[in-house]
C-alpha positions as CSV (number, residue, x, y, z in Angstrom):
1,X,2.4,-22.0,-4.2
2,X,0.2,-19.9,-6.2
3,X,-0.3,-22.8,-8.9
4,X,-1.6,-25.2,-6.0
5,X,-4.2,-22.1,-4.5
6,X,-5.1,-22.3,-8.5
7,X,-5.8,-26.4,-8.4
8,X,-7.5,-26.2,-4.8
9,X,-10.1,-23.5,-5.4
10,X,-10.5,-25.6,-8.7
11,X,-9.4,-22.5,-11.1
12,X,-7.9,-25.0,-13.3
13,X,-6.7,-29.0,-13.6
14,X,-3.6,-29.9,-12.3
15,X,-0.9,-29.7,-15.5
16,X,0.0,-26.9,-17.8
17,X,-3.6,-25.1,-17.9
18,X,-2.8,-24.9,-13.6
19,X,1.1,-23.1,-14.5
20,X,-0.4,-20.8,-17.1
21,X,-3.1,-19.4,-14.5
22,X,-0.5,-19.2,-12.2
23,X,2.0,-17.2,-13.5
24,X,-0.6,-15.6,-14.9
25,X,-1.7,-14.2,-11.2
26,X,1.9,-13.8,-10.6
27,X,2.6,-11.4,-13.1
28,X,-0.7,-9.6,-12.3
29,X,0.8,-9.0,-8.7
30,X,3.7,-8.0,-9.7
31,X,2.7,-5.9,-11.7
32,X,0.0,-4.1,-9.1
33,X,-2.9,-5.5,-11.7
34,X,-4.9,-7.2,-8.8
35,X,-7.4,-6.4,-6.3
36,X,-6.2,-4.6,-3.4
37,X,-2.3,-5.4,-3.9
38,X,-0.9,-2.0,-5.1
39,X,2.4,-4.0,-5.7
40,X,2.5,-3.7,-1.6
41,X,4.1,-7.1,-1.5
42,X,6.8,-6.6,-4.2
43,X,9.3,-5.7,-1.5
44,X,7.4,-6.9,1.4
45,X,10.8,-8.4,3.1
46,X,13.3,-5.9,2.3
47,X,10.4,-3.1,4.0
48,X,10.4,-5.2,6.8
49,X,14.0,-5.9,7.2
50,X,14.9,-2.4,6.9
51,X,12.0,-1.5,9.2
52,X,13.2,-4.3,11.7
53,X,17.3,-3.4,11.1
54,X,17.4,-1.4,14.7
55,X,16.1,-3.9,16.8
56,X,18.0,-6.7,15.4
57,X,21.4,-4.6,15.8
58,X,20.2,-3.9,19.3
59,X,19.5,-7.8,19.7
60,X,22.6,-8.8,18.9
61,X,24.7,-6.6,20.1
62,X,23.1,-7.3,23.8
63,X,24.1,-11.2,22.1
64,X,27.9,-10.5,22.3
65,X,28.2,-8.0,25.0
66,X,26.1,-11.1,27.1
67,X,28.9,-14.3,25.7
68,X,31.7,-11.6,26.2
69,X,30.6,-11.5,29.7
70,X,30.4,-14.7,30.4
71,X,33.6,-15.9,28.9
72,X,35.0,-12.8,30.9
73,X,33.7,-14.9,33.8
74,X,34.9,-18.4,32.7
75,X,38.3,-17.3,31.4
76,X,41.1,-19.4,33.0
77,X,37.9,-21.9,33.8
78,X,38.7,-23.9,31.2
79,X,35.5,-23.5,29.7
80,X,31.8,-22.0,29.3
């Protein structure tokens, strides 16, 4: 992804010069070396996972208690 932001804003030609200026960026990321990134994004999904844990157990426990109700309703039915 980076390596094709490299080619488009014309950085570098498409080929090996376009990979070394990527990775190059990459590692700069990583490493917090860039402007403005503070390594912010090195963990960017786990923080928001963990951040979003609560109301994903709250979704899907309202999920099952929702089907357990409604094959509460259809048992004997022969189906949902």
């Amino acid at each position: 992804m980076i390596e094709l932001w490299v080619i488009r804003k014309g950085l570098a030609p498409e080929g090996p010069e376009s990979r070394r200026a990527a990775f190059a960026i990459a590692r700069a990321i990583g490493q917090g070396r860039s402007s403005g990134t503070a390594n912010t994004g090195a963990h960017m999904v786990e923080r928001g996972f963990e951040a979003a844990q609560p109301a994903i157990l709250k979704l899907l426990t309202a999920m099952v208690e929702d089907l357990l109700e409604m094959l509460a309703r259809n048992a004997g039915g022969g189906g949902l």
